[in-house]
MILOSE-564002 format. One record per atom (N, C-alpha, C, O, CB): x, y, z. Coordinates in steps of 0.1 Angstrom, whole numbers, plus 5000, padded with zeros to 4 digits. Glycine has a CB too. Layout:
% MILOSE-564002
XYZ
...
END
This chain:
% MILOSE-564002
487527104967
487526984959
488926924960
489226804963
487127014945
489626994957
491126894958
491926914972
493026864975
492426954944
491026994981
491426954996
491026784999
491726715005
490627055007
489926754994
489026614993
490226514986
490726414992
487526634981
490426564972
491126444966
492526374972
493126274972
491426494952
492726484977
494326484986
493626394999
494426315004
495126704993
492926395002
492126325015
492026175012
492326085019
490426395018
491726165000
491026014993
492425944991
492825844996
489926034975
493426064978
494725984977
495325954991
495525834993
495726054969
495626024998
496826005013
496125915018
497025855024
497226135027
494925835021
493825735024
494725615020
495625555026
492125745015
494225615007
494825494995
496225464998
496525355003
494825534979
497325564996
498525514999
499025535014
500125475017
499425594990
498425595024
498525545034
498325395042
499125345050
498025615038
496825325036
496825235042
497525115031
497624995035
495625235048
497725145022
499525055013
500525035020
501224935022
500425125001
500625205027
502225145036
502325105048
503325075055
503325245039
500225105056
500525005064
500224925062
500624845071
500325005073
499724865053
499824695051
501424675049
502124635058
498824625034
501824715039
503324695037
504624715056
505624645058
503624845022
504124805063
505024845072
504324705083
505224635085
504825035077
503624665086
502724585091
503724415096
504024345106
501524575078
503724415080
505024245079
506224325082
507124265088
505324145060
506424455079
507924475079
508724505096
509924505099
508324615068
507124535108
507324535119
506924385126
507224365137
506624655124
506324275119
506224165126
507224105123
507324015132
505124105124
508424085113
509424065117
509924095126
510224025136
509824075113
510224225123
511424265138
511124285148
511824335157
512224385139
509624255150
509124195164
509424085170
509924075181
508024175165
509024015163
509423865164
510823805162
511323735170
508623815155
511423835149
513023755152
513923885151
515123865151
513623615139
513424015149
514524105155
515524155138
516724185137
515623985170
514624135130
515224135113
515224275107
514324275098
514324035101
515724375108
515224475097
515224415082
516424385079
516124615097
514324385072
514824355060
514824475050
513824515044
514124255055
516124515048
516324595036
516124565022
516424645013
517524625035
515424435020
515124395005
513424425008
512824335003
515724205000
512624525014
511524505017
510724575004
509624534999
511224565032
511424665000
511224714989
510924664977
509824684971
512124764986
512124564974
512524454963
511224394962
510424384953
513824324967
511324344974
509424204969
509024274969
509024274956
508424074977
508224394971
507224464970
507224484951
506224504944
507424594980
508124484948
508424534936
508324434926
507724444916
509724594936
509324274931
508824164927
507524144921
507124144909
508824094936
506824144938
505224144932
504624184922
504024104914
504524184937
504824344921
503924424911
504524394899
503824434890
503924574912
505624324893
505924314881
505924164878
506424134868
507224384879
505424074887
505623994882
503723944878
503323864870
506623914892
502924064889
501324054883
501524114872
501024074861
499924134890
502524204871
502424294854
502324164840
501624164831
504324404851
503324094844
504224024833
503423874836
503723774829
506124024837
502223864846
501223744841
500323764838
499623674833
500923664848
500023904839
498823964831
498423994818
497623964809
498624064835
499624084819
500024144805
500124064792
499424044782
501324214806
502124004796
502423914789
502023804784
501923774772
502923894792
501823714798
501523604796
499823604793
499323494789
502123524806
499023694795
497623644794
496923604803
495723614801
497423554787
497323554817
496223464825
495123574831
494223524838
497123354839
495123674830
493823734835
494723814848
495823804853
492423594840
493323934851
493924004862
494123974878
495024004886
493424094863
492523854879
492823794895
494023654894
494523604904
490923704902
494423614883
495323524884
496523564883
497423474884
495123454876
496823704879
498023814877
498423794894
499423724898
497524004869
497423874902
497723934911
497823814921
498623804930
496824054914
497223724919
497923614927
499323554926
500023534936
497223524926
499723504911
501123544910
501823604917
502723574924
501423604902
501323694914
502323824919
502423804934
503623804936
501823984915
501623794946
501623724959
502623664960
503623704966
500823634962
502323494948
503023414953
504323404951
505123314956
502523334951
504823514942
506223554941
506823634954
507923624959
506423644928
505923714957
506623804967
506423694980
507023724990
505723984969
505623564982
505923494991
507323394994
507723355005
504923434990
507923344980
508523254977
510023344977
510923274979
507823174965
510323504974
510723604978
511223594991
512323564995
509923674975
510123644999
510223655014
511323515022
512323515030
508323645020
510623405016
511223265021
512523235015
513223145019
510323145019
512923295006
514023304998
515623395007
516723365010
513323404985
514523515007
515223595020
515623555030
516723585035
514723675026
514723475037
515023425054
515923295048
517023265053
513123375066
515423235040
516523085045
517923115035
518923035037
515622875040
518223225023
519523215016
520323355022
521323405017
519323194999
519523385031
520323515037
520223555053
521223585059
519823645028
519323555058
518923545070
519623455078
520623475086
517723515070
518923325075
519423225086
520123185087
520323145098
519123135088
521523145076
522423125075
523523255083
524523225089
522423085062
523123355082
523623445092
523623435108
524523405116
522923545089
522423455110
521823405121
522423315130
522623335142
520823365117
522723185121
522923055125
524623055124
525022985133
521922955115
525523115117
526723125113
527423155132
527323245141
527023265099
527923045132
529423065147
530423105140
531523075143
530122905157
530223175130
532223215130
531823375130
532823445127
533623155111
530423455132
530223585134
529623575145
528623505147
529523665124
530323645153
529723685166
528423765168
528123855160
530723755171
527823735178
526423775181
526123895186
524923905189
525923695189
526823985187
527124125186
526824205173
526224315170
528424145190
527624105164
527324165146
526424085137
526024105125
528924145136
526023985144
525223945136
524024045129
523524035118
524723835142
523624135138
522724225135
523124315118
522824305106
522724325150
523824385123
524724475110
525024365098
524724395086
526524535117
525324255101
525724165086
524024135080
523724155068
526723965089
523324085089
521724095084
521324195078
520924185066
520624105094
521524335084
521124475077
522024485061
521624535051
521624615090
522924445061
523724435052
523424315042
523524345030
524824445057
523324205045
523024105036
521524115028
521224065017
523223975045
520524205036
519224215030
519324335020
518724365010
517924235042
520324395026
520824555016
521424485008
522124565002
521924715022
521724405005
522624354992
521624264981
521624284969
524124234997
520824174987
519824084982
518724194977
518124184966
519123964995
518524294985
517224384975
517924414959
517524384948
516724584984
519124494962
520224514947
520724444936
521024474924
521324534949
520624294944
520524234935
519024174925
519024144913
521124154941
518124174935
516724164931
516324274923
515824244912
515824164943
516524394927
516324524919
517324484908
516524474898
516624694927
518124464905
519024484893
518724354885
519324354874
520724494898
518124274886
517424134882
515724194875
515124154865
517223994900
515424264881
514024304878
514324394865
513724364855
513224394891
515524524867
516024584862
516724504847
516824574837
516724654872
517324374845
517824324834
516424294824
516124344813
518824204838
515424164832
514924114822
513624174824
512724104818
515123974820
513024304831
512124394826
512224544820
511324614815
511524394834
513524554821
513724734825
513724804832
513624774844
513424794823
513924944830
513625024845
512625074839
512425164848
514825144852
511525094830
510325164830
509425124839
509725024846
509725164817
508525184840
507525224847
506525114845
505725134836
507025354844
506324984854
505024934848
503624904859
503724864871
505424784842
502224944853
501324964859
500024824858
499324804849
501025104854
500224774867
499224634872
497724674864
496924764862
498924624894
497824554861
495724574853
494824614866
495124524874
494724354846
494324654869
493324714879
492224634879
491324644870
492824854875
492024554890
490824424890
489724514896
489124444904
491224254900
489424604896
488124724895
488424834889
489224914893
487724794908
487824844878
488124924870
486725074869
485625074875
488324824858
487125174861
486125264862
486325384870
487525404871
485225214867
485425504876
485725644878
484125624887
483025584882
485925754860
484225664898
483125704906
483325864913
484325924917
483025594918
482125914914
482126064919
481926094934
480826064938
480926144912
482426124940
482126174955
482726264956
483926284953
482326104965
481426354963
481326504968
482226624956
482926724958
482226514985
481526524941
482226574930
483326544925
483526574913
482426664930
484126484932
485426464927
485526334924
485226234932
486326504936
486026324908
486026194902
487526094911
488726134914
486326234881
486925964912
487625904919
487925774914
486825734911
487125914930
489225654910
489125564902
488425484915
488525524926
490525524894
487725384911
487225294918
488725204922
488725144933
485825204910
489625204916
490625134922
491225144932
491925074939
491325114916
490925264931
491725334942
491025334961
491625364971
491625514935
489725284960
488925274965
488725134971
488425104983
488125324959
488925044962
489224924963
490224864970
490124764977
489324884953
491724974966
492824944975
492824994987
493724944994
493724984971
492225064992
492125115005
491324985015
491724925025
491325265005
490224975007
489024855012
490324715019
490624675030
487724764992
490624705008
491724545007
492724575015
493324485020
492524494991
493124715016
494124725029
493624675041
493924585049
494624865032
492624765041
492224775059
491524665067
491424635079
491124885061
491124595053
490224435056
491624335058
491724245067
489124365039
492624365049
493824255051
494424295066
494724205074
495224245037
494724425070
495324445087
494024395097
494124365109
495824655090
492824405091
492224355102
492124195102
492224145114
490824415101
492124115094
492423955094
493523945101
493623875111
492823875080
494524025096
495623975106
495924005123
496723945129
496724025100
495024085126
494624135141
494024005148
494323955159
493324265141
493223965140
492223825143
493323705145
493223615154
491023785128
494423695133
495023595134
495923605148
495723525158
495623585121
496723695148
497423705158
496723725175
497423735185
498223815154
495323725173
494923785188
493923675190
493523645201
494123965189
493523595175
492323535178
492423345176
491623245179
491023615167
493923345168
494223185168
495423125179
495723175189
494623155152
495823005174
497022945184
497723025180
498323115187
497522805184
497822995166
499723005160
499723175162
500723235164
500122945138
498423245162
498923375160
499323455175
500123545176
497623465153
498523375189
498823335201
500723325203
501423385211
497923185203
501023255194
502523185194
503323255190
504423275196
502823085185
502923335178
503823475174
504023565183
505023625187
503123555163
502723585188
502423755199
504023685209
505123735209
499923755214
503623565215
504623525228
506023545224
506823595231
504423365234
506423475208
507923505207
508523585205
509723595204
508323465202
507123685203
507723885201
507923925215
508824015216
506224025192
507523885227
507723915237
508923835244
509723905250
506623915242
509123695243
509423625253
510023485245
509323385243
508223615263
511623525239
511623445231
512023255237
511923145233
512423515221
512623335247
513323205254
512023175259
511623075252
514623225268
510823215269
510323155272
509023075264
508123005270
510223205280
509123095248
508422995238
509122885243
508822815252
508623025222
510422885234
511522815237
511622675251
512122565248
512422935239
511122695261
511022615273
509622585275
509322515285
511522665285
508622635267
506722565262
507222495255
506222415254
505322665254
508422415246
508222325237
508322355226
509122295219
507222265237
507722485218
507722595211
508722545197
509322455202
508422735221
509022555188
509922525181
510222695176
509322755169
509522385171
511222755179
511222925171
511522935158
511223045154
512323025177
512122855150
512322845138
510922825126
510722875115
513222745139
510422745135
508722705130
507822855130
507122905122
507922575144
508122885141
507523045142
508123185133
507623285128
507723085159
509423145133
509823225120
509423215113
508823315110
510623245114
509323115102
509123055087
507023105090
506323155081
509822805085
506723095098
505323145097
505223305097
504523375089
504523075109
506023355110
505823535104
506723555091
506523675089
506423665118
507323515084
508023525070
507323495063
507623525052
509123475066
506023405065
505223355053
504123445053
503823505043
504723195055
503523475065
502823625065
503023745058
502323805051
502823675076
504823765063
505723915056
505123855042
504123905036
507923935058
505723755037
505323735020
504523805016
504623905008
504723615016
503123735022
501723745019
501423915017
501123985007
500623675031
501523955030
501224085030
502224215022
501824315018
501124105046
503424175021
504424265011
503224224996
502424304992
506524185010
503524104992
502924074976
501724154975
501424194964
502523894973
500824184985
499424224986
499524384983
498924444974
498724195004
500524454992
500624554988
501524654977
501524774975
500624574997
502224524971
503424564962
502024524950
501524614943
505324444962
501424414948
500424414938
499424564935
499224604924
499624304942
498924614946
498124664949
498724814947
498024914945
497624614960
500124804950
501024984946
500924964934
500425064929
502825044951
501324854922
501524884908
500224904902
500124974892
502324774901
498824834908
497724864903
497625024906
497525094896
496624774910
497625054916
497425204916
498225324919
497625424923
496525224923
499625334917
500825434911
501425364901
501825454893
501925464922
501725244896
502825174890
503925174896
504025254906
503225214879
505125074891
506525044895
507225014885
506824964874
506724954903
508625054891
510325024881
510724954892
510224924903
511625174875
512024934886
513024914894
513624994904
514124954914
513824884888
513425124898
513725234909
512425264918
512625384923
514125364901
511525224921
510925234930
511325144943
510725144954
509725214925
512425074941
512925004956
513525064964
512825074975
513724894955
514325124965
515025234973
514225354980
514725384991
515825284964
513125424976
511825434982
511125384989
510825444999
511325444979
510725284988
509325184989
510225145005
509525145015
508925024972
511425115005
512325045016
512525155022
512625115034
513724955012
512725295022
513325445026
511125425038
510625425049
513825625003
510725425030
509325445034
508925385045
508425435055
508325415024
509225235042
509025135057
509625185066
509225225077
509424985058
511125205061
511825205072
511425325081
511725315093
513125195068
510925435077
511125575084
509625505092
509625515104
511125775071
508425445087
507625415094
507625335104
506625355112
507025395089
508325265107
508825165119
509525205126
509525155137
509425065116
510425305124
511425395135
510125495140
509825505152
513125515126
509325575129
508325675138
507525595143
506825655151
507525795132
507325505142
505825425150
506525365164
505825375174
504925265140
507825305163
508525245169
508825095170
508025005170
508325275178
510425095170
510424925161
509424805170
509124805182
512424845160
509224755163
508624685168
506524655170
505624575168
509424715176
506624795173
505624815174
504124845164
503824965161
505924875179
503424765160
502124765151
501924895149
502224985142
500924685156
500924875165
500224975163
501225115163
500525205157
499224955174
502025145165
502625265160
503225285147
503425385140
503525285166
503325155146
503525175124
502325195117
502425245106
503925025114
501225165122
499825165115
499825325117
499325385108
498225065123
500425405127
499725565128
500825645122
500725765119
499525625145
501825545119
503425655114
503125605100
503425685092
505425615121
502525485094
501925495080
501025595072
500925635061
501425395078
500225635085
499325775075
499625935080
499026045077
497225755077
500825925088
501625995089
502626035080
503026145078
501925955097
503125915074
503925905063
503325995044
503726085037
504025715063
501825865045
501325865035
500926035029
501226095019
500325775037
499826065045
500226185041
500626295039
500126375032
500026195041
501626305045
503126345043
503526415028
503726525025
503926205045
503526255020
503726255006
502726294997
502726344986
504026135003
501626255005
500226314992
500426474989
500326534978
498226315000
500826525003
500626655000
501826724995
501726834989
500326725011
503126664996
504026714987
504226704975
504926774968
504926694990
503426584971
503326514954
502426664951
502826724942
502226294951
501526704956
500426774952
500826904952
500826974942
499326744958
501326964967
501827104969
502927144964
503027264963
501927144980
503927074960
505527024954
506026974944
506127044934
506126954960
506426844943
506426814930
506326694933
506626674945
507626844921
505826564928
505926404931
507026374932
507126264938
505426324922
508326424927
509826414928
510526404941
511526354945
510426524921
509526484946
509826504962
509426464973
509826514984
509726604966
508826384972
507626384983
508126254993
507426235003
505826344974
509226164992
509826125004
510726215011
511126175022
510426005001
511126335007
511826415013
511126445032
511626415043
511826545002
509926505027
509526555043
509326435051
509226465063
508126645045
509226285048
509226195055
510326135063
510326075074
508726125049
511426175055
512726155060
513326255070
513926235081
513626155049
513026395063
513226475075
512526495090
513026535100
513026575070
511326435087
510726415103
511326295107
511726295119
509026385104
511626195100
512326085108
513526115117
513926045127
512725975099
514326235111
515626255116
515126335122
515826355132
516726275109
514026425123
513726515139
512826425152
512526485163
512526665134
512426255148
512126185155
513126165162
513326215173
511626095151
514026095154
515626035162
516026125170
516426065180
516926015152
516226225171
516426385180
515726355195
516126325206
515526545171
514426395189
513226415202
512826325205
512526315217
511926485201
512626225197
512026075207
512425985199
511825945189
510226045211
514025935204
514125805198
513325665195
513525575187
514825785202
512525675204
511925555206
510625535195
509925435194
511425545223
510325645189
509025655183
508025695189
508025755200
508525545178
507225665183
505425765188
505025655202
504725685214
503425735170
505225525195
504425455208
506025345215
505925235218
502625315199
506825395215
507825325219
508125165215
507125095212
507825345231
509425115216
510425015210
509224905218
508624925228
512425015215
509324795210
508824665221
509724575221
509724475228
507524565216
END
């Protein structure tokens, strides 16, 4: 029985961190960004469904959309008051531009975390659950929410498969992850194509930062994790690469289920980190290599 439940949980929070690892590799596919504030919106989100639900009253599907549209307006927040102005800056050379990015998004999550941290606290807060209740399989009592979140993961990575494989603009993305100059000489505008995979990252961070406070809860101190978590999943899958973050996410997830369970919950990003640094050793490149 609780070989099962361990099966159901690492399910659920596996496919969280690949929805969540998902935007955080179509960036740095596409314009080449690690964001260290990935955490932050995620965190945004869940507290800001908390505090439209809770607080303010509007209900739970109107919470969690909030909460989206914060972790969207977040994301675009990121790219044009920290990002691009980097990016775009001639008095830093294009050698470092990389490192001041890594650094300017590590500063913007701290400040976001420490903003979340003033006018909510650091306690623990847990999203209204828009399925609510207890279902049994193969005996083992299971929240329907929990069930729900897995559903909403795997349906939101598959839309986005469609988008990217099955429309123009998603056509447009695939090419500037490959071939950025040659968008660039189609007419292409790349800036246009950023602001659209950042509007995606939004979507899909808010989705799964809503969807972690519905089913673990969040503080403020859950950012530094939640960002520790992507990141080790995009180095083991390999940057860049989806489909290797989708397999280093339930790699990850369950990873953690079983140390929350066999160990203590205190611990359970530990063995994820430590395989990352025995990745870096044996195969830098990740499972399915860099794109």
């Amino acid at each position: 029985m609780r070989a099962f439940q361990i099966l159901i949980d690492g399910f659920a929070i596996s496919a969280l961190y690949a929805l969540g690892a998902t935007g955080f590799t179509l960036i740095f596919g596409v314009s080449g960004v690690l964001n260290l504030s990935h955490g932050a919106i995620m965190v945004a989100a869940a507290v800001a469904a908390w505090a439209a639900a809770s607080m303010l009253g509007v209900g739970t599907y109107a919470g969690a959309l909030i909460g989206v549209a914060v972790a969207l307006l977040t994301a675009f927040a990121t790219y044009f008051a920290v990002v691009k102005p980097i990016q775009d800056s001639r008095r830093i050379p294009n050698e470092e531009k990389e490192i001041f990015v890594l650094t300017g998004t590590l500063l913007w999550g701290i400040m976001i975390q420490e903003l979340i941290a003033y006018f909510f606290t650091n306690n623990a807060k847990t999203v209204l659950p828009i399925v609510e209740g207890v279902v049994e399989i193969l005996g083992v009592r299971t929240p329907r929410n929990e069930i729900f979140t897995a559903i909403v993961c795997c349906l939101v990575i598959a839309l986005l498969w469609l988008l990217v494989n099955r429309t123009r603009t998603g056509k447009a993305v695939l090419a500037a992850s490959m071939n950025p100059r040659g968008v660039t000489l189609l007419g292409l505008e790349l800036t246009n194509i950023y602001i659209v995979v950042w509007a995606i990252y939004g979507i899909l961070a808010g989705i799964a930062g809503v969807l972690l406070g519905m089913f673990l809860g969040v503080s403020s101190y859950s950012v530094g994790p939640l960002t520790a978590s992507a990141f080790s999943i995009v180095v083991l899958g390999g940057l860049g690469s989806v489909s290797g973050s989708l397999i280093a996410a339930f790699v990850v997830g369950y990873l953690e289920t079983l140390t929350a369970y066999l160990v203590s919950p205190a611990y359970r990003t530990i063995p994820a980190l430590l395989l990352l640094v025995f990745v870096m050793y044996i195969r830098p490149q990740g499972l399915l290599g860099r794109r």
